[in-house]
N, C-alpha and C positions, 0 to 999 in steps of 0.2 A: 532423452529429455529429463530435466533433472524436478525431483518432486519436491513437494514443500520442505520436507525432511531431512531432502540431503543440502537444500539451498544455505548459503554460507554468505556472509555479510560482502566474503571477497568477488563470490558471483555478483553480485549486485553492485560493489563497484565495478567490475566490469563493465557489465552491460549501461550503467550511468554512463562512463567513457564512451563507450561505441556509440551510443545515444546522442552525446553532447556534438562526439565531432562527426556525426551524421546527419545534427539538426534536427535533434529529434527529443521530445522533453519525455526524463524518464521518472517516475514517483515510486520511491519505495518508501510504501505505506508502513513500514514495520519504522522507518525513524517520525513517524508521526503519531503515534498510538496514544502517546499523554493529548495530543492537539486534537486530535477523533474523540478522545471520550473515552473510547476502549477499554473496558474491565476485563482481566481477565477472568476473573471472576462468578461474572454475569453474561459478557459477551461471547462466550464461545460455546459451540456445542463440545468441542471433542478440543485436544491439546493442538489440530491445525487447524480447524474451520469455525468461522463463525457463525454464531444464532442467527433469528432473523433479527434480533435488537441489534447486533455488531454489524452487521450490512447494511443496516438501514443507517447504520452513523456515519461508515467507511463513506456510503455512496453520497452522504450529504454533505459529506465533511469534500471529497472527492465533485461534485459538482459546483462546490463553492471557489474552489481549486482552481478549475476550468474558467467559470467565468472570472475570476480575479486575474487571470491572463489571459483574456476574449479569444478563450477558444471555444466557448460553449455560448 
């Protein structure tokens, strides 16, 4: 299983495809980071994971997400 670290923009198209033509909606957060708020700056504890201030934006930004296509 592949870590933060070694993930590559091409994995993630990937998996968008298999996602799409299985009917299945896939979000990678990392082409949304200006529309989250995301500092890297402020937002992360260490160079992969975020504060609690960057999860609490990811998760709102990520629920706002949802219900704008009632799935939440």
């Amino acid at each position: 299983m592949p870590v933060a670290s070694d993930w590559t923009q091409n994995d993630s198209k990937t998996v968008k495809k298999y996602m799409s033509e299985n009917g299945f909606t896939f979000f990678d957060m990392n082409d949304n980071l200006d529309e989250i708020g995301i500092d890297p700056e402020t937002d992360f504890l260490d160079d992969l994971h975020l504060n609690t201030i960057g999860a609490n934006k990811t998760t709102d930004y990520f629920v706002r997400k949802l219900k704008s296509l009632n799935i939440f």
